[in-house]
KEPA-222793 format. One record per residue (C-alpha): residue number from 1; residue in three letters; chain; x, y, z. Coordinates in steps of 0.001 Angstrom, whole numbers, always signed. Example, Ala and Ser with C-alpha at 12.3 -4.5 7.8 and 13.67 -1.06 7.14 Angstrom:
R_1_ALA_A_+12300_-4500_+7800
R_2_SER_A_+13670_-1060_+7140
This chain:
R_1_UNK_A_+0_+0_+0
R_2_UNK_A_+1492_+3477_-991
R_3_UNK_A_+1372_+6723_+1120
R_4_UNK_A_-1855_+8151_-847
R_5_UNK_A_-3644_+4826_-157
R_6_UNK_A_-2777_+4567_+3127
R_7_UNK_A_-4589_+8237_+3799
R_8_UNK_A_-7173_+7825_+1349
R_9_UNK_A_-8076_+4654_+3910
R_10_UNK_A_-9022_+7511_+6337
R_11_UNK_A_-10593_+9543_+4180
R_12_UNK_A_-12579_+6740_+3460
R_13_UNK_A_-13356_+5885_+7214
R_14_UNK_A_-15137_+9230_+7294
R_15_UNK_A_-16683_+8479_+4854
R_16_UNK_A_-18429_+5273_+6104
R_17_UNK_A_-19173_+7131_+9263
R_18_UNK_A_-21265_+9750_+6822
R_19_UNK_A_-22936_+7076_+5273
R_20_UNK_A_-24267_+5544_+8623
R_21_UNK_A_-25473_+8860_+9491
R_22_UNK_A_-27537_+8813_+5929
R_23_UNK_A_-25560_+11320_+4498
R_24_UNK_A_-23716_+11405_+1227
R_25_UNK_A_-20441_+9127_+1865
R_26_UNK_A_-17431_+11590_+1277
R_27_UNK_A_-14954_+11872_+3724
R_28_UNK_A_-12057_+14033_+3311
R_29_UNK_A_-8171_+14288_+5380
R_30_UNK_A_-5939_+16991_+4920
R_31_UNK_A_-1897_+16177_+5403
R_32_UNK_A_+1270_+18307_+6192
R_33_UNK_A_+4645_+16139_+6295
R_34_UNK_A_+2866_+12677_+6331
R_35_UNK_A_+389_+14038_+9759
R_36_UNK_A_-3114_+14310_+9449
R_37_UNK_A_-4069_+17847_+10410
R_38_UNK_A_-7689_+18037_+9752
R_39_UNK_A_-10821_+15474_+8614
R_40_UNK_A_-14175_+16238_+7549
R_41_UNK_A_-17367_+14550_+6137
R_42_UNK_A_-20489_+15454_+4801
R_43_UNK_A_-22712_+17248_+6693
R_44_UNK_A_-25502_+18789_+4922
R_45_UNK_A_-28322_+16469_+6194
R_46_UNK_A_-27855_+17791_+9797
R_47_UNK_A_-26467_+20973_+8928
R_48_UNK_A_-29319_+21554_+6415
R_49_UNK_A_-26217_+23778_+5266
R_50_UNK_A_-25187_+22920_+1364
R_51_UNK_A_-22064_+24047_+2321
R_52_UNK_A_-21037_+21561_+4700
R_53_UNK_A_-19040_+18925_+2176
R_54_UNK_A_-16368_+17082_+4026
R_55_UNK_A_-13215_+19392_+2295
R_56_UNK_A_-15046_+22840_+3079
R_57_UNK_A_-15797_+20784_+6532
R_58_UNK_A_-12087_+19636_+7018
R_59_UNK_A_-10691_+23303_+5566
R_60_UNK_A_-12651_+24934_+8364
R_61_UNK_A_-11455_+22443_+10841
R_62_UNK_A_-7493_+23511_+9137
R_63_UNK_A_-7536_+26940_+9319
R_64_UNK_A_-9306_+26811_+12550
R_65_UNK_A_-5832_+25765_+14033
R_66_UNK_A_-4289_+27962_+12204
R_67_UNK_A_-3183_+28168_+8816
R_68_UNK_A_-251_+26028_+8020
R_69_UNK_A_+3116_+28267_+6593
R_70_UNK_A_+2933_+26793_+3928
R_71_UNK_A_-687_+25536_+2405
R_72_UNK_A_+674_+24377_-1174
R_73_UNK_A_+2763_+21065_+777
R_74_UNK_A_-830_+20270_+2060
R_75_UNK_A_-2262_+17011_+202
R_76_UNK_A_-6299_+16518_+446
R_77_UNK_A_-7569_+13591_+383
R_78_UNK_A_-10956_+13165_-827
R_79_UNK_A_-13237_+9912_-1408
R_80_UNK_A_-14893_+11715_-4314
R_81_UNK_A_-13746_+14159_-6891
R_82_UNK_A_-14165_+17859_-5152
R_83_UNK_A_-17216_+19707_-6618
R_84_UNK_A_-16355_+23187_-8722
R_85_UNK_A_-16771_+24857_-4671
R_86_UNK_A_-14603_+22945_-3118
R_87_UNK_A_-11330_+22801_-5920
R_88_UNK_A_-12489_+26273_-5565
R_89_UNK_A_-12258_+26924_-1884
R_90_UNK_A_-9236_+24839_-1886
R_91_UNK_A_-7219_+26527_-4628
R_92_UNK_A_-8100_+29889_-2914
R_93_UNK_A_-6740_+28991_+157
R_94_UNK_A_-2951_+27856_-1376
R_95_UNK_A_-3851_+23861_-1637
R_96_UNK_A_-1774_+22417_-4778
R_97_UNK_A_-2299_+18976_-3952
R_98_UNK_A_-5648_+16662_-4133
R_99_UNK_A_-5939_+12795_-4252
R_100_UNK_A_-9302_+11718_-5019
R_101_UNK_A_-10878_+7902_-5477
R_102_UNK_A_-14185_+8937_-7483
R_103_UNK_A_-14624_+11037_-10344
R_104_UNK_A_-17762_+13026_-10064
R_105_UNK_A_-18981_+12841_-13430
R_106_UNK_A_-22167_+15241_-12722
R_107_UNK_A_-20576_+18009_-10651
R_108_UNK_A_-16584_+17380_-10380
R_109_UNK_A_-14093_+20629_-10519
R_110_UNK_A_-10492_+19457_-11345
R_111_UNK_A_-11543_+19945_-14679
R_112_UNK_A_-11714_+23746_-14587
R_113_UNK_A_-9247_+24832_-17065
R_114_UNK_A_-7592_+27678_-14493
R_115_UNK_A_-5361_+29153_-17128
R_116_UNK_A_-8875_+30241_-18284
R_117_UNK_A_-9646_+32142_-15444
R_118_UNK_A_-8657_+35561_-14188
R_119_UNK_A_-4915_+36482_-13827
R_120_UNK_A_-4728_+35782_-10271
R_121_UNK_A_-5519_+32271_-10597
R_122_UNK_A_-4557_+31530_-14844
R_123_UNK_A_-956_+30562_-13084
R_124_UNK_A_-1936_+28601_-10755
R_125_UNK_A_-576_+24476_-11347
R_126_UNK_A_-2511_+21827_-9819
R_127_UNK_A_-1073_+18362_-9089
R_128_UNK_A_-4199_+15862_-9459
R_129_UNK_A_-3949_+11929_-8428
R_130_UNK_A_-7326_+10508_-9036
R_131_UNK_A_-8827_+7247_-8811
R_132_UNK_A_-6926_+5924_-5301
R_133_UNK_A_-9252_+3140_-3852
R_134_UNK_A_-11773_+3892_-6310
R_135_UNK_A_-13674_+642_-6027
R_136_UNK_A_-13772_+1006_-2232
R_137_UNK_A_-15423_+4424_-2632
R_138_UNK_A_-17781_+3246_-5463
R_139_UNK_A_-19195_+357_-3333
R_140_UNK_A_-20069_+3235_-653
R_141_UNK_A_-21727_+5750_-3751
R_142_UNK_A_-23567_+2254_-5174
R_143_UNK_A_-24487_+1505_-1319
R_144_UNK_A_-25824_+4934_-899
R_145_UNK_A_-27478_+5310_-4031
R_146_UNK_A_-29215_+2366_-3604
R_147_UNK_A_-31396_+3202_-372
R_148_UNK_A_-34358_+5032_-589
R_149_UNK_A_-33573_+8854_+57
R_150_UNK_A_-34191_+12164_-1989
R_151_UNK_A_-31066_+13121_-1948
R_152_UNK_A_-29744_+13474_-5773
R_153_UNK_A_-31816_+10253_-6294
R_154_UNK_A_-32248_+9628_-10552
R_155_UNK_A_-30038_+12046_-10893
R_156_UNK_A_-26855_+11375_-13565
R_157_UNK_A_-24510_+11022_-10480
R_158_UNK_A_-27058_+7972_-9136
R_159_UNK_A_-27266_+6894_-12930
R_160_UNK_A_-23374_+6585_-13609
R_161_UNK_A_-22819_+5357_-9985
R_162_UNK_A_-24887_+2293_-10123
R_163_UNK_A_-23906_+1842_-13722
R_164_UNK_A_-20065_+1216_-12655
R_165_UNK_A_-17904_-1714_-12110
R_166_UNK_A_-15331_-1544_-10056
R_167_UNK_A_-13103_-908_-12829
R_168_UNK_A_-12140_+2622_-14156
R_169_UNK_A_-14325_+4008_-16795
């Protein structure tokens, strides 16, 4: 097992604790020099707060400590690919470095072409490791997605999600 698996295997322990609460499974860890320094899962069912996704949840928890010297060394680790607010809130806060295990096909943001974007941010050079334990995080998405609940149900998400293998698309 490499380093990124090793922490994605926390990330993914929050996100089975989500998933027992009913909420979508994503679990996120943030790292500095091989230490977890923050975690964070989804939220939003408590919360009733569509911010709450476990990396805005685990960036709070971060920069509640204190934010590290330097934020680019960070690595996130995220059991799903981060939506367009979270790559968002992450970039914006100095994070170079994600690791996710499943591609969001419906709402995923490591896409965003930043040299696209305004100057501050056209510069900016991501470093993007996806698919890390992507069948374990799939089971949890088909799991999920195939109990009764309103949340994103039929949507393309659910569709692709309990279309999938364990195998990369």
């Amino acid at each position: 097992m490499d380093v990124d698996e090793s922490f994605m295997e926390v990330a993914l322990a929050q996100a089975e604790r989500a998933l027992v609460a009913g909420e979508f499974p994503v679990g996120c860890v943030i790292v500095s020099q091989g230490e977890v320094v923050a975690v964070g899962e989804r939220r939003n069912s408590v919360s009733a707060n569509e911010l709450d996704h476990a990396e805005m949840n685990a960036l709070r928890t971060l920069l509640a400590q204190g934010q590290p010297a330097d934020m680019e060394k960070l690595v996130v680790y995220s059991t799903m690919e981060p939506c367009l607010m979270c790559y968002s809130a992450l970039i914006v806060n100095g994070v170079r470095n994600i690791v996710y295990a499943y591609e969001d096909a419906m709402g995923g943001g490591t896409s965003l072409p930043l040299s696209q974007l305004a100057p501050l941010y056209a510069g900016i050079r991501m470093n993007i490791r996806p698919h890390v334990l992507r069948a374990r995080s799939l089971r949890l998405f088909q799991q999920f997605f195939s109990r009764p609940q309103p949340y994103l149900q039929d949507s393309l998400l659910c569709r692709y999600t309990l279309g999938q293998t364990s195998t990369l698309p």
